[in-house]
FIPA-797876 format. One record per residue (C-alpha): residue number from 1; residue in three letters; x, y, z. Coordinates in nm, 2 decimals. Layout:
<atoms>
(NUM,"Ala",(X,Y,Z))
...
</atoms>
This chain:
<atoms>
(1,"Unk",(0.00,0.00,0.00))
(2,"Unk",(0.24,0.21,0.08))
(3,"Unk",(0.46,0.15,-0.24))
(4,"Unk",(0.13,0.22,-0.41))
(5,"Unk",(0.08,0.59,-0.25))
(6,"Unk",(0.41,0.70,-0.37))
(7,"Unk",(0.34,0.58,-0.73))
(8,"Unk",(0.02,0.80,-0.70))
(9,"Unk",(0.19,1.05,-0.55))
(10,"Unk",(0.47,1.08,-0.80))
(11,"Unk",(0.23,1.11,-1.09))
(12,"Unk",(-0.02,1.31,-0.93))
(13,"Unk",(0.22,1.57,-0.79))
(14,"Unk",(0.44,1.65,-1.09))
(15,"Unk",(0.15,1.71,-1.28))
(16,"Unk",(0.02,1.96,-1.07))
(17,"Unk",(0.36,2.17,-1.04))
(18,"Unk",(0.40,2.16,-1.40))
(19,"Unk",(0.06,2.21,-1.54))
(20,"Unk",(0.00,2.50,-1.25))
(21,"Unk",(0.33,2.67,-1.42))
(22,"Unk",(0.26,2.64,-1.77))
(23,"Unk",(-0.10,2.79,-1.79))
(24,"Unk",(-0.09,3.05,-1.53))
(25,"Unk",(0.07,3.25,-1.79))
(26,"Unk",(-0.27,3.20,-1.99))
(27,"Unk",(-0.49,3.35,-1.72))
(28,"Unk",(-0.27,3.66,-1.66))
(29,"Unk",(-0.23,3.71,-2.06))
(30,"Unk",(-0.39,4.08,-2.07))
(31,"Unk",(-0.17,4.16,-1.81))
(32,"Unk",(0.13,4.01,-2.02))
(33,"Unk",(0.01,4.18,-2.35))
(34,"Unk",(0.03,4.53,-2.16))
(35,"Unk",(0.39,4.46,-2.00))
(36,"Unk",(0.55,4.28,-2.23))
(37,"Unk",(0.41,4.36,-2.57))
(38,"Unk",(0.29,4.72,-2.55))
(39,"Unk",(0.18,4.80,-2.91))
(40,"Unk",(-0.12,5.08,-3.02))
(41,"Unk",(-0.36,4.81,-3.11))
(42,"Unk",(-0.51,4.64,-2.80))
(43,"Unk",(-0.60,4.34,-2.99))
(44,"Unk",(-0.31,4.28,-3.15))
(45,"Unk",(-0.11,4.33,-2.81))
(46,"Unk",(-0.36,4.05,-2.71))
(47,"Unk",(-0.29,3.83,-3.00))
(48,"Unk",(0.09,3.87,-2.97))
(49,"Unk",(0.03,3.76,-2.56))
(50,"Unk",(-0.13,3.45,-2.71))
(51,"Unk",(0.16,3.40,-2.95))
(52,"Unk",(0.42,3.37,-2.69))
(53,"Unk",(0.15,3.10,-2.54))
(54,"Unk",(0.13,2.92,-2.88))
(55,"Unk",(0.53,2.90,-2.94))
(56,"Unk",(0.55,2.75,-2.60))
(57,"Unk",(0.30,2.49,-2.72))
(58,"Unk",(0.53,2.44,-3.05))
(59,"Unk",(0.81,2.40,-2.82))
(60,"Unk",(0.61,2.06,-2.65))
(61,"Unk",(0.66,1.83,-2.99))
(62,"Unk",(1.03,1.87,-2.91))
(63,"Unk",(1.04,1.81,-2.56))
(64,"Unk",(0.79,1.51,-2.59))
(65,"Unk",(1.07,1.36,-2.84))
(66,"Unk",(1.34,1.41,-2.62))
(67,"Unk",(1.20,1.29,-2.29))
(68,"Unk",(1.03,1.04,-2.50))
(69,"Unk",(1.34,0.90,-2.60))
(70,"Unk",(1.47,0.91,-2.25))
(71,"Unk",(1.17,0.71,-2.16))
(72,"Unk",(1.18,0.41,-2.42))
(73,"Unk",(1.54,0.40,-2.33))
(74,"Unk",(1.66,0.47,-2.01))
(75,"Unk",(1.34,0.46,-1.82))
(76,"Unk",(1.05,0.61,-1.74))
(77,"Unk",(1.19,0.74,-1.42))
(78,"Unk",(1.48,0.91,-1.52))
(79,"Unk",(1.27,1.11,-1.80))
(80,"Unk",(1.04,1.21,-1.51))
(81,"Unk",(1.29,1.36,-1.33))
(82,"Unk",(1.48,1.58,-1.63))
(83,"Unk",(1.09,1.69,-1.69))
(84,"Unk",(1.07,1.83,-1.32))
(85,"Unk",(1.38,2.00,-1.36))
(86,"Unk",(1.34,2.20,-1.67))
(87,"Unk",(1.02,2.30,-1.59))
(88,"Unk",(1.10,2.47,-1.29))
(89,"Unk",(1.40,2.70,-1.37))
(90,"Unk",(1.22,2.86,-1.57))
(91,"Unk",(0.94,2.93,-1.38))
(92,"Unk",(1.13,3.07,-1.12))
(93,"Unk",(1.28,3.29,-1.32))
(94,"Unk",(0.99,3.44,-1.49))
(95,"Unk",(0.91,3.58,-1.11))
(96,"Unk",(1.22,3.81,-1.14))
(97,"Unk",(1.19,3.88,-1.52))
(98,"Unk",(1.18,4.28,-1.62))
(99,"Unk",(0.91,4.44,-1.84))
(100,"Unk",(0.94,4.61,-2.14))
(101,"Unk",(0.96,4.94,-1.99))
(102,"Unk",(1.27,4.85,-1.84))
(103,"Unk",(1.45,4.64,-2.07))
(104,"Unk",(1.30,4.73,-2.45))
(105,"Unk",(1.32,4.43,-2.70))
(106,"Unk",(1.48,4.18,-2.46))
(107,"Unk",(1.18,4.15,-2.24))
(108,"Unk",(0.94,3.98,-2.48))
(109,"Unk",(1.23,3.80,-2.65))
(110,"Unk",(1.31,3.64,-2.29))
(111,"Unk",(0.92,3.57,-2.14))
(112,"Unk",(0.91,3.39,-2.55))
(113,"Unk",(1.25,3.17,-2.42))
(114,"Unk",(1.08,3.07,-2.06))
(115,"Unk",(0.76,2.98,-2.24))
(116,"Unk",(0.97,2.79,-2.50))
(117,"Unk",(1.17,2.59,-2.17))
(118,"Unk",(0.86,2.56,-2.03))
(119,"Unk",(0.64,2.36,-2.31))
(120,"Unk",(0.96,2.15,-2.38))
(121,"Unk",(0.93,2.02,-2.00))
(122,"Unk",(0.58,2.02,-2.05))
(123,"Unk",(0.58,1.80,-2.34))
(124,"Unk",(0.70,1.52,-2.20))
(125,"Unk",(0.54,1.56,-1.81))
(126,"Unk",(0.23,1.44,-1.86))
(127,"Unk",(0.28,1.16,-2.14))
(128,"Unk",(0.53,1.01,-1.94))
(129,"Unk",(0.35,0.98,-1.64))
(130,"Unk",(0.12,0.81,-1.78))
(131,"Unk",(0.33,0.57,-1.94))
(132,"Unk",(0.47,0.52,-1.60))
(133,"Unk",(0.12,0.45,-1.41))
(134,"Unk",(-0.02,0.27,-1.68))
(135,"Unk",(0.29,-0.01,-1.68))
(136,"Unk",(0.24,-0.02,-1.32))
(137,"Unk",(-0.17,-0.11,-1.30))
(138,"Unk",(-0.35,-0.40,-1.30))
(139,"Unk",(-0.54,-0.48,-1.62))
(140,"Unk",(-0.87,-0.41,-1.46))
(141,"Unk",(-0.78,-0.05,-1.36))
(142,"Unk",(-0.53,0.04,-1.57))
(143,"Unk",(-0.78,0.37,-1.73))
(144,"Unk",(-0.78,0.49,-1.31))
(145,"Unk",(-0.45,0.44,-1.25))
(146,"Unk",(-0.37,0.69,-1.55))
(147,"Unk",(-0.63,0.89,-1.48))
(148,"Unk",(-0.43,0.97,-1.17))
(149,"Unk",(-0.20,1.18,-1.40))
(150,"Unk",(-0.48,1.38,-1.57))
(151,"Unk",(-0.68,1.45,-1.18))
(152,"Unk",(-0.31,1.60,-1.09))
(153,"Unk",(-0.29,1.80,-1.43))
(154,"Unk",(-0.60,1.94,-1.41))
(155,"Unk",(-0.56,2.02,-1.03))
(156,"Unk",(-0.27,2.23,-1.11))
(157,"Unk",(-0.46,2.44,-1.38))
(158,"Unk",(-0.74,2.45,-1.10))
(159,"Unk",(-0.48,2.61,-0.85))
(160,"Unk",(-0.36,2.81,-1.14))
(161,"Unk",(-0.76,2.92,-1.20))
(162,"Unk",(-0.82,2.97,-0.83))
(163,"Unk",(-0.51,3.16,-0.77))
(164,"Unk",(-0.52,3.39,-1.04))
(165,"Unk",(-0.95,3.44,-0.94))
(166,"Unk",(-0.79,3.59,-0.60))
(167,"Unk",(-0.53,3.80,-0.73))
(168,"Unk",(-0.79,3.97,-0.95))
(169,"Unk",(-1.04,4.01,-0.68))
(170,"Unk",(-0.80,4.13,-0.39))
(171,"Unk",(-0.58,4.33,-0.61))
(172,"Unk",(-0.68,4.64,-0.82))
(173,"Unk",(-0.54,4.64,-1.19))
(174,"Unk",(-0.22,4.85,-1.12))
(175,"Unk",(-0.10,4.66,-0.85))
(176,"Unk",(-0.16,4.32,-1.06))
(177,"Unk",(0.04,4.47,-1.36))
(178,"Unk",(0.30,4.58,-1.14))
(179,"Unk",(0.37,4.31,-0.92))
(180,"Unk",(0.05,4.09,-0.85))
(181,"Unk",(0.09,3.84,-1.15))
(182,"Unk",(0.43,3.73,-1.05))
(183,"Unk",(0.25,3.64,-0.70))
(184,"Unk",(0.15,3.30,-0.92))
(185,"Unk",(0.48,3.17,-0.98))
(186,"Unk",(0.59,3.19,-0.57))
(187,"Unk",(0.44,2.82,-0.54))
(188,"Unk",(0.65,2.68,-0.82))
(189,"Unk",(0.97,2.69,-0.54))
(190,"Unk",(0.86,2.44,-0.30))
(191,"Unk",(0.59,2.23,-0.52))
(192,"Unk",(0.94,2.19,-0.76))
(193,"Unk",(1.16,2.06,-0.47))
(194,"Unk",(0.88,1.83,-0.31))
(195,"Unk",(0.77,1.71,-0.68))
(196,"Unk",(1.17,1.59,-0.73))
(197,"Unk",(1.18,1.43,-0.39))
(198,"Unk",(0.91,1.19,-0.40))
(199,"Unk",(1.03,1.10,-0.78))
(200,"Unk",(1.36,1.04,-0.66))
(201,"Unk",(1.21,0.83,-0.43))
(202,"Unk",(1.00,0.59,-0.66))
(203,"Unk",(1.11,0.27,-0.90))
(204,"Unk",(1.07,0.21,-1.24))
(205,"Unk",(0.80,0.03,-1.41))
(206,"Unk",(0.85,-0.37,-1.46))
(207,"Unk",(0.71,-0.32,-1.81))
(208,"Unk",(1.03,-0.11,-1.91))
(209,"Unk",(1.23,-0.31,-1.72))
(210,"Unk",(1.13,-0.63,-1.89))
(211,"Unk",(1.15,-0.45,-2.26))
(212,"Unk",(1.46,-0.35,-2.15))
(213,"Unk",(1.64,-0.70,-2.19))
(214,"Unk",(1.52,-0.67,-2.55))
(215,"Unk",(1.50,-0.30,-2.70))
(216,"Unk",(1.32,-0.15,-3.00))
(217,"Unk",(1.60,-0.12,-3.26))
(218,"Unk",(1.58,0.22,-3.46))
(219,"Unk",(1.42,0.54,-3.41))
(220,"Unk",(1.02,0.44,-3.21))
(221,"Unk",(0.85,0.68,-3.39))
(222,"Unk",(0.91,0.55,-3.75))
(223,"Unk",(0.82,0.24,-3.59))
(224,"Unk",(0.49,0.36,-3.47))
(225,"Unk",(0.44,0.50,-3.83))
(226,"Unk",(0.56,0.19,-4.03))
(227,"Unk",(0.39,-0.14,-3.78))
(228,"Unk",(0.07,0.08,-3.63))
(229,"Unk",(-0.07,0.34,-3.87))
(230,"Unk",(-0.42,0.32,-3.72))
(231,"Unk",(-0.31,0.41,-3.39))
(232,"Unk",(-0.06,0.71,-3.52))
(233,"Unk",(-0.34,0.82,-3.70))
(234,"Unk",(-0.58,0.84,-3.38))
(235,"Unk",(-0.37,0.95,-3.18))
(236,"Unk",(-0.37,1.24,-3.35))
(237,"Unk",(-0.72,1.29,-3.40))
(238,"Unk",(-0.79,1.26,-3.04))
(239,"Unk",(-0.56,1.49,-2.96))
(240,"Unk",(-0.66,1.74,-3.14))
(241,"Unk",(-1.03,1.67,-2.96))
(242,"Unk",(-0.85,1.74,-2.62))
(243,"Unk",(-0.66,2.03,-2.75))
(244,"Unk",(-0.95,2.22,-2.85))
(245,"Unk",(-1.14,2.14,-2.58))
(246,"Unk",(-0.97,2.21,-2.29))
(247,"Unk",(-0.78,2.53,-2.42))
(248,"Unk",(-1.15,2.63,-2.53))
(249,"Unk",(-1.29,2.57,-2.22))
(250,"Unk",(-1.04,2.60,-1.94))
(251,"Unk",(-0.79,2.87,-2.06))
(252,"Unk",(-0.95,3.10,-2.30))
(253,"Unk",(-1.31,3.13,-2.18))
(254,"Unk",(-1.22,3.39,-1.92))
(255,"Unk",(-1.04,3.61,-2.14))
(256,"Unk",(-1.34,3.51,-2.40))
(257,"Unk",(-1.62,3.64,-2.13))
(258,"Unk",(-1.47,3.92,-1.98))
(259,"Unk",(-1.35,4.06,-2.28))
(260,"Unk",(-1.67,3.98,-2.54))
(261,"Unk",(-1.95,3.97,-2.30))
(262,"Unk",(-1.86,4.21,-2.03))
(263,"Unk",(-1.86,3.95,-1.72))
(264,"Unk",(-1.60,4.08,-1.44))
(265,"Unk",(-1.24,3.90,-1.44))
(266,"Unk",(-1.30,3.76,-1.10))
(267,"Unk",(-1.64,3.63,-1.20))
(268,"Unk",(-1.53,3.48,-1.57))
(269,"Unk",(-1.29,3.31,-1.37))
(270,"Unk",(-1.47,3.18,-1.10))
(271,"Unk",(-1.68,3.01,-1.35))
(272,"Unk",(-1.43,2.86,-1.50))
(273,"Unk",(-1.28,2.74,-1.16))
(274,"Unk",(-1.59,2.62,-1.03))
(275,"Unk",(-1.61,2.43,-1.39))
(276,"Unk",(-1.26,2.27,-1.39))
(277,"Unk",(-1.34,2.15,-1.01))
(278,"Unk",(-1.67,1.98,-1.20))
(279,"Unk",(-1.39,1.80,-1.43))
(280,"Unk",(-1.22,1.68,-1.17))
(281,"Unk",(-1.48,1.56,-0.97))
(282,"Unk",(-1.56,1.33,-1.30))
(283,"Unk",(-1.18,1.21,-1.39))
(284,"Unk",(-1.14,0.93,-1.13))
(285,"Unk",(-1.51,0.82,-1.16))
(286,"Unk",(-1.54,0.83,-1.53))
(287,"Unk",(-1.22,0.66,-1.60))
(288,"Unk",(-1.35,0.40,-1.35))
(289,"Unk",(-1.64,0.37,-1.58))
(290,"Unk",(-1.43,0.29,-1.86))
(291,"Unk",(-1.27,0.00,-1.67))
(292,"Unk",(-1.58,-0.13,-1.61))
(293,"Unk",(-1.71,-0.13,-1.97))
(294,"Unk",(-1.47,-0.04,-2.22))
(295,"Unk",(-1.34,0.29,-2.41))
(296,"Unk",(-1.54,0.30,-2.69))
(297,"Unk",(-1.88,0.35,-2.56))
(298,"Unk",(-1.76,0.65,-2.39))
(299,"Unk",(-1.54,0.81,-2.65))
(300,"Unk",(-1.92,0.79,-2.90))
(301,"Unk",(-2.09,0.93,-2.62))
(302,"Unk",(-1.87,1.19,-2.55))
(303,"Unk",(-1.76,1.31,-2.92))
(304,"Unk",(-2.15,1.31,-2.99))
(305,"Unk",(-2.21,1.56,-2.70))
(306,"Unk",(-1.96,1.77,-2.77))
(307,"Unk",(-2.08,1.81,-3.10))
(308,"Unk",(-2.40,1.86,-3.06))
(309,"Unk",(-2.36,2.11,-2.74))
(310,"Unk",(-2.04,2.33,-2.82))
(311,"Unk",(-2.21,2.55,-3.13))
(312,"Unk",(-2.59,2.59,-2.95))
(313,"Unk",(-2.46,2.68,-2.57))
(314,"Unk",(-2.22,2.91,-2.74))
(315,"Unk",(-2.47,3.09,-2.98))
(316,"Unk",(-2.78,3.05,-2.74))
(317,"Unk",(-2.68,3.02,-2.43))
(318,"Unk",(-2.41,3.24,-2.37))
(319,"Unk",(-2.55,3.58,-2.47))
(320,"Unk",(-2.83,3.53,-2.17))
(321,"Unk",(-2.63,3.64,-1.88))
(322,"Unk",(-2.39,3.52,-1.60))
(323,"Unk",(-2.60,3.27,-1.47))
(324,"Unk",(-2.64,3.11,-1.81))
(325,"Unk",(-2.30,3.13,-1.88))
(326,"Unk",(-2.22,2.95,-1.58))
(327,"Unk",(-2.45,2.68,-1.66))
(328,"Unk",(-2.32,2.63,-1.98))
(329,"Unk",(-1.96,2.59,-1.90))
(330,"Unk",(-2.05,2.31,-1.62))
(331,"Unk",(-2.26,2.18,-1.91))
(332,"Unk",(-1.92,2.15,-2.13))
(333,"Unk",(-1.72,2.02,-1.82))
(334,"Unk",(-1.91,1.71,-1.72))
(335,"Unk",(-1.90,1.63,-2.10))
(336,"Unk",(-1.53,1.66,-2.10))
(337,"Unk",(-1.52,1.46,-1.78))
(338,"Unk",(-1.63,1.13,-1.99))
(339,"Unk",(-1.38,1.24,-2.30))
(340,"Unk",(-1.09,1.31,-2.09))
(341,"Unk",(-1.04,1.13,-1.85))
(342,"Unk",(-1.00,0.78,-2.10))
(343,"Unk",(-0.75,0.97,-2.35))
(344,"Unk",(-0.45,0.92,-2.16))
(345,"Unk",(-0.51,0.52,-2.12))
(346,"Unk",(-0.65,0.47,-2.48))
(347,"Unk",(-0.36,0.65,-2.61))
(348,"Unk",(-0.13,0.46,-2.44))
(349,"Unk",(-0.28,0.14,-2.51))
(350,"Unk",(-0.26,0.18,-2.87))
(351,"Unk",(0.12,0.14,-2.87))
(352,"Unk",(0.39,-0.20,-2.76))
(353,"Unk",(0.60,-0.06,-2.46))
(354,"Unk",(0.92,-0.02,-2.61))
(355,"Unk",(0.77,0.28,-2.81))
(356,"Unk",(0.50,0.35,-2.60))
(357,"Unk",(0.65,0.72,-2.45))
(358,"Unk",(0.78,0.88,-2.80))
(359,"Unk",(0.55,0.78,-2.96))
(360,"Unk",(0.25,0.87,-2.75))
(361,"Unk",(0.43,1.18,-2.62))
(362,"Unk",(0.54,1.31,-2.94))
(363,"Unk",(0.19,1.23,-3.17))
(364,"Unk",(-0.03,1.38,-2.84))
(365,"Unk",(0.18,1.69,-2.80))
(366,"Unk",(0.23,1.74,-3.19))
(367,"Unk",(-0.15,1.78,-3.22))
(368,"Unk",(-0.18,1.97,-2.89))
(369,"Unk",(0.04,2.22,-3.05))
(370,"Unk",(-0.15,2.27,-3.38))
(371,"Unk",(-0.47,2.26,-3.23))
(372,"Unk",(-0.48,2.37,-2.84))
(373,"Unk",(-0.17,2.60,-2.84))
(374,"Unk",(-0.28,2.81,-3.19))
(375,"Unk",(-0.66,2.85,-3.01))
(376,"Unk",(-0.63,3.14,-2.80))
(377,"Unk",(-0.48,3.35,-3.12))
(378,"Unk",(-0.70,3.17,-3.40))
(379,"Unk",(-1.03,3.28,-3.20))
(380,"Unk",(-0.89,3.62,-3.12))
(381,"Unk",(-0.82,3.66,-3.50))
(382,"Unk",(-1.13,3.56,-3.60))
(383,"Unk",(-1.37,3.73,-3.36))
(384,"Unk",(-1.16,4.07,-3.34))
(385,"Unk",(-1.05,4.10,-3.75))
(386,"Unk",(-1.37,3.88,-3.88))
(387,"Unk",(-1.61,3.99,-3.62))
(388,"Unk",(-1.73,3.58,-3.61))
(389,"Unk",(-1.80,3.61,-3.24))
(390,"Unk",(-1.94,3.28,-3.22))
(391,"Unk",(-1.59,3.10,-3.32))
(392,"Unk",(-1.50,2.90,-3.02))
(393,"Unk",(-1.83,2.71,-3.03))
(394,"Unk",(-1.82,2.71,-3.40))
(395,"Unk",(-1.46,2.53,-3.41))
(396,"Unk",(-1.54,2.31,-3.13))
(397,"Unk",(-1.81,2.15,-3.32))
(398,"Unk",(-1.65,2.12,-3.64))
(399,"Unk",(-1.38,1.96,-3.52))
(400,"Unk",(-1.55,1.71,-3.28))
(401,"Unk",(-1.78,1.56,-3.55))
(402,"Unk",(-1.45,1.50,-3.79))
(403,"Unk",(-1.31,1.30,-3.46))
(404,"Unk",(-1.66,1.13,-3.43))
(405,"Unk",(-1.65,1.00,-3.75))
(406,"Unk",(-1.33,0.88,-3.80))
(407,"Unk",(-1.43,0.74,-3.44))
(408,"Unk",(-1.70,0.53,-3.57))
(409,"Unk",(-1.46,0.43,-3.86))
(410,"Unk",(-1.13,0.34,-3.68))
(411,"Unk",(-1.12,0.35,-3.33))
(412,"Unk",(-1.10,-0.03,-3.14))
(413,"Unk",(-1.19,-0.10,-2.82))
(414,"Unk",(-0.85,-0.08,-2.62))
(415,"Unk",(-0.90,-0.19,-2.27))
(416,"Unk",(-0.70,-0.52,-2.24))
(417,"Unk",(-0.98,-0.76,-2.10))
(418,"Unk",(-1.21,-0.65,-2.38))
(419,"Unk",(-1.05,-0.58,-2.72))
(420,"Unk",(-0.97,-0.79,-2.96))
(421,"Unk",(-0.61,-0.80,-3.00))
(422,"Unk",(-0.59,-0.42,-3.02))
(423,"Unk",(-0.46,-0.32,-2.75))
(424,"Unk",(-0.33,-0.64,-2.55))
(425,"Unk",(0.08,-0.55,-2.54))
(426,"Unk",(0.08,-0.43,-2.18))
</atoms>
């Protein structure tokens, strides 16, 4: 039991410090676009806020490749620990880093190089961990024991929501553009040096350990491409589902509320803690669910909700008021709750463990990139320069019925007691 608490711990609590660091630079990004990218347009200070939020994203395909690598061949451990590491130098840094004002050009040129460090700890973080629960379950739970990874991630976000829903309701807007937004990154110092103890602290998975008497030979992820097509392809698809999701939902609806439909900073962000608590009330219980009866089901269910609910709560919903608004992003949440909270061990499952972690980390943060990271700008563009105020819910949709249909088409059950030679390679 006790061997099994640190496991959880290990995946759980890394998650948290790096997810917390990486998007709390989303919720502060109007405060960014004022210090750090001070130009006459307003919106396209915004859009260039989001930018250095997007090339942190492009950054995660790279770090996913390396840590990937680290995991398929020196273990799933060691690539855990280099991920902690990375993710909080820069982080702690980013408290002590000047504005514009004070250092011209240099200031957005550096914030762009700690977002850069950041996503390239950040792509391999949560993959890996993953990986590393996943080899370490029983067969019957292995969707909760990953799951654990993805309650930890979104718990950091959740921090990083509730946090930065104090500091704009205690603090006025000069004191959070002078100081207040670096308040955020305090926490990074001790949740970094607690993360790294307790990882220090755990043992590698006897999945890895057992590949390990045989490696893959050559590079995994042209091995994933050449021997599993199917699940490269899904992979893909899927991720893109979660990346538009969740940076729809969880990361640009406040900016999306206060600044389109009037609703107060501290209230557009209280809704969208009080919806990310709703998500992770579902992750451990859903993901259960899946256990019980497969991935499948739920993946249909979910892709079909999602497209049916993202284009009419955005277009009818929304416009009505606070109350509605609120009610429409718990709406969203408990559907994400069933989609989310099986992607990690689907994923997974769809690859042999010797190129499980590139290939998963790479393919997962390659679409996340494209397709999460690009979101914050893309709707900004199109609502601001097209005037398509609608967008989010508009793209949302769109994109979820592609995913359902190639769903329907292509995805196999995965779950080990219940597929049919899909996904039965541990």
């Amino acid at each position: 039991m006790a061997s099994k608490k640190i496991l959880f711990t290990a995946g759980f609590v890394g998650n948290v410090i790096e997810w917390y660091d990486f998007v709390i630079y989303g919720y502060f990004a109007t405060q960014f676009a004022k210090l750090f990218f001070p130009v006459t347009d307003p919106a396209i200070s915004l859009i260039l806020s989001f930018s250095a939020f997007a090339i942190g994203f492009f950054a995660r395909p790279l770090g996913a490749l390396f840590l990937g690598l680290i995991g398929d061949k020196k273990g799933r451990k060691p690539a855990l620990l280099v991920s902690i590491v990375l993710m909080a130098i820069p982080s702690f840094l980013m408290i002590f880093l000047p504005t514009y004002k004070r250092i011209g050009i240099w200031a957005p040129l550096l914030l762009t190089l700690f977002r850069i460090l950041q996503g390239f700890s950040a792509g391999g973080e949560y993959t890996t961990s993953v990986s590393f629960l996943l080899e370490h379950s029983p067969p019957d739970r292995r969707a909760l024991w990953s799951s654990i990874n993805l309650f930890g991630a979104i718990m950091g976000i959740l921090l990083g929501s509730l946090s930065a829903t104090l500091l704009h309701h205690f603090l006025d807007a000069q004191t959070l553009e002078n100081y207040g937004w670096r308040l955020a990154y305090i926490p990074t110092i001790f949740l970094a040096f607690v993360g790294y103890i307790i990882r220090k602290y755990t043992y590698e998975t006897p999945a890895f350990i057992k590949e390990k008497l045989s490696p893959a030979r050559g590079f995994p992820l042209l091995s994933a491409f050449r021997e599993y097509p199917k699940a490269f392809f899904l992979t893909l698809i899927l991720s893109m589902v979660q990346g538009v999701a969740f940076y729809t939902l969880f990361l640009y609806f406040p900016t999306y509320l206060t600044r389109y439909f009037g609703i107060p900073s501290d209230k557009a962000l209280l809704s969208n803690t009080l919806a990310m608590a709703l998500l992770n009330l579902l992750i451990l219980p859903c993901a259960y669910l899946s256990d019980l009866i497969g991935r499948r089901p739920l993946f249909l269910l979910a892709l079909s909700a999602y497209t049916l609910s993202a284009y009419s709560l955005n277009v009818f919903v929304l416009p009505l008021g606070y109350s509605f608004i609120l009610l429409a992003h718990l709406i969203l949440a408990f559907i994400s709750g069933f989609f989310m909270s099986i992607l990690p061990a689907t994923l997974a499952e769809l690859f042999p463990v010797k190129i499980r972690n590139t290939s998963f980390s790479f393919l997962y943060n390659l679409s996340l990139a494209l397709f999460g990271g690009t979101l914050p700008s893309l709707a900004t563009y199109f609502i601001e320069k097209k005037g398509l105020l609608f967008f989010p819910g508009i793209y949302l949709s769109l994109i979820c019925l592609f995913a359902l249909i190639i769903s329907l088409l292509l995805l196999p059950e995965t779950h080990p007691l219940k597929s049919k030679g899909s996904a039965q390679r541990s």
